[in-house]
C-alpha positions, 0 to 999 in steps of 0.5 A: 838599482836596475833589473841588470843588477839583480839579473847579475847578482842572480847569475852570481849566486847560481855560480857560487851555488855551483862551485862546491859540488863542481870541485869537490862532490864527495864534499858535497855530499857530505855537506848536505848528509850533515844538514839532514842531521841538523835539527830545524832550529839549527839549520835556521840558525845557520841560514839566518846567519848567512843572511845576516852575513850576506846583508853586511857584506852587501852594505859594505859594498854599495856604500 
């Protein structure tokens, strides 16, 4: 791995990160009203989750 690859997975994530309030805003919103209303642990969970999701996916790829 170079500094070229973890500027362009950076660059993605700031892409992805973008997309849902682009598209839909109200969504959006709603989305992030939601997470106010989760508790701590909950939203860890979910967090934790992505992560986990985030690894796999990233071990799938580069092996």
């Amino acid at each position: 791995m170079n500094w070229d690859d973890l500027f362009a997975a950076l660059a993605l994530v700031l892409v992805i990160e973008g997309l849902m309030p682009f598209i839909s805003p109200a969504g959006y919103k709603e989305n992030m009203s939601q997470m106010l209303k989760m508790s701590d642990s909950g939203l860890r969970a979910v967090a934790l989750g992505s992560m986990v999701a985030g690894v796999f996916f990233l071990y799938l790829v580069r092996s």
